[in-house]
Z-matrix of the N, CA and C atoms (Angstrom, degrees):
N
C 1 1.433
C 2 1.522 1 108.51
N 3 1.415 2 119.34 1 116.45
C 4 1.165 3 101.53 2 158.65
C 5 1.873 4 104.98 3 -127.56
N 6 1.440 5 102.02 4 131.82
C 7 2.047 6 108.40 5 143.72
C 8 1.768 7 68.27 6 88.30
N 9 1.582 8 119.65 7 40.43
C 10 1.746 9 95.41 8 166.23
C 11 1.729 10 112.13 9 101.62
N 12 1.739 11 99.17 10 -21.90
C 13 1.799 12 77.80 11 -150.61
C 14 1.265 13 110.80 12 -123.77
N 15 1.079 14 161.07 13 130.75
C 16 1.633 15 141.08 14 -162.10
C 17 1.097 16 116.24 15 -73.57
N 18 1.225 17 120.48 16 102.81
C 19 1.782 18 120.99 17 162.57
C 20 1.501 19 123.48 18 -37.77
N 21 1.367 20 103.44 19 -58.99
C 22 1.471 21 110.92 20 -158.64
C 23 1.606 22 101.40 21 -141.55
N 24 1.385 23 115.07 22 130.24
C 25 1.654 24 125.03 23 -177.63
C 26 1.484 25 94.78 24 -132.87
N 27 1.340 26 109.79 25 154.71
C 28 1.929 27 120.97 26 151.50
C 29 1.863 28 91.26 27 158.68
N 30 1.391 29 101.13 28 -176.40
C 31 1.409 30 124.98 29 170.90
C 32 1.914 31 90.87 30 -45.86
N 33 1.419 32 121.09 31 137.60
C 34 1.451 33 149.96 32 177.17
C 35 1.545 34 95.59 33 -51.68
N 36 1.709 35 116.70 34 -62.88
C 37 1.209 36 121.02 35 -164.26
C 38 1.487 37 110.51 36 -54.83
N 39 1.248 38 114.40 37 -14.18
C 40 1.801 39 117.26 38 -175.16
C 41 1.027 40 90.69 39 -127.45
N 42 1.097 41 156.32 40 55.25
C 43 1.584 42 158.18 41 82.80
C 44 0.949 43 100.67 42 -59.67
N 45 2.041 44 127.90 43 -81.50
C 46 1.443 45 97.45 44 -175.58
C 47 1.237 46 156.24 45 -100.80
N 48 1.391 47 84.84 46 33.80
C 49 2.198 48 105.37 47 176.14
C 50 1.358 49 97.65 48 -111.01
N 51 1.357 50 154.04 49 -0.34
C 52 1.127 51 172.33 50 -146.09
C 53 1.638 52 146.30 51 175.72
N 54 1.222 53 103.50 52 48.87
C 55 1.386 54 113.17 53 -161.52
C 56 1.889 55 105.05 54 -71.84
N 57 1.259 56 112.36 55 130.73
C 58 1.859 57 104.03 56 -172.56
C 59 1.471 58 79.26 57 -108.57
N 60 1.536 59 163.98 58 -65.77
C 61 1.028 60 127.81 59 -134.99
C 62 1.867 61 105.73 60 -90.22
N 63 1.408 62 114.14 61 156.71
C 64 1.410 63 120.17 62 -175.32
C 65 1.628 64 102.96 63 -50.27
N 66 1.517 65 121.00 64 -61.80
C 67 1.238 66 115.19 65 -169.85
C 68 1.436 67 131.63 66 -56.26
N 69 1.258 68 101.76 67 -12.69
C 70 1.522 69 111.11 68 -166.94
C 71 1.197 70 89.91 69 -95.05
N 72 1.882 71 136.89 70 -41.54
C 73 1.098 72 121.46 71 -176.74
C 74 1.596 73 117.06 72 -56.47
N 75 1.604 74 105.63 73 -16.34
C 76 1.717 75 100.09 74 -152.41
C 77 1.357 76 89.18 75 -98.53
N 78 1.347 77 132.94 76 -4.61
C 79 1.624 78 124.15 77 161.11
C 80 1.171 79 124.93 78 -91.23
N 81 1.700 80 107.13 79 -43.13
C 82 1.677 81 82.31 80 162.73
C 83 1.396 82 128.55 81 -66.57
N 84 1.534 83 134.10 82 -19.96
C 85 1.304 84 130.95 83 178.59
C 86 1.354 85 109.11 84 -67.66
N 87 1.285 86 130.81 85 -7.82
C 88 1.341 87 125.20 86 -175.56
C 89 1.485 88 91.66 87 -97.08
N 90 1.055 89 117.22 88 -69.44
C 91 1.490 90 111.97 89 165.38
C 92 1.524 91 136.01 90 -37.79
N 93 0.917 92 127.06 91 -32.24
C 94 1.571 93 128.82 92 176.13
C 95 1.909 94 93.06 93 -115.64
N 96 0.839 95 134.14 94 -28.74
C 97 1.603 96 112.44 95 -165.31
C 98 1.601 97 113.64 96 106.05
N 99 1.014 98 131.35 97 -13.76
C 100 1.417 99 139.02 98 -137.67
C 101 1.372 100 102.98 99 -107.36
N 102 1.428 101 129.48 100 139.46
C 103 1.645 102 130.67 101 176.81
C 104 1.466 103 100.34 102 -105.86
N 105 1.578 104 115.48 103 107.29
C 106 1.017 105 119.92 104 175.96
C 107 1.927 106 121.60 105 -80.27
N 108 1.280 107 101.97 106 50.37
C 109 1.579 108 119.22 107 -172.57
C 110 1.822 109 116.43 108 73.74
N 111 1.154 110 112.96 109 -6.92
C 112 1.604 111 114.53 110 176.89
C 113 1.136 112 105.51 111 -99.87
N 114 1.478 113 114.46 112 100.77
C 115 1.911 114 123.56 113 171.34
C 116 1.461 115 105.39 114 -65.05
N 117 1.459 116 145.32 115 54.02
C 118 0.855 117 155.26 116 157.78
C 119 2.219 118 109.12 117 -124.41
N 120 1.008 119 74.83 118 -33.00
C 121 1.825 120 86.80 119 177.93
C 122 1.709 121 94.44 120 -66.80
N 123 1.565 122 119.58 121 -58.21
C 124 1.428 123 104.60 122 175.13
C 125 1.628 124 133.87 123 -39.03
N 126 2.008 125 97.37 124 -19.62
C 127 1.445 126 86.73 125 -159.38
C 128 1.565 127 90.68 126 -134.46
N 129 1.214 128 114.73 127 40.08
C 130 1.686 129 123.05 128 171.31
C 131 2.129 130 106.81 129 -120.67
């Protein structure tokens, strides 16, 4: 969710083995450790 509005919905397991929107990738990578293919997540 961001600003109110849902970014990203579906089955959990493809949220978190597959996250498509940027923000969601940059929380779970903080949370699990994991570079979800954006070499910017390594260095944020």
């Amino acid at each position: 969710m961001e600003g109110g509005v849902v970014v990203e919905q579906g089955p959990p397991e493809e949220i978190f083995n597959a996250p498509k929107d940027k923000r969601t990738q940059q929380f779970l990578a903080r949370l699990s450790g994991k570079n979800f293919g954006d070499p910017e997540l390594v260095n944020s």
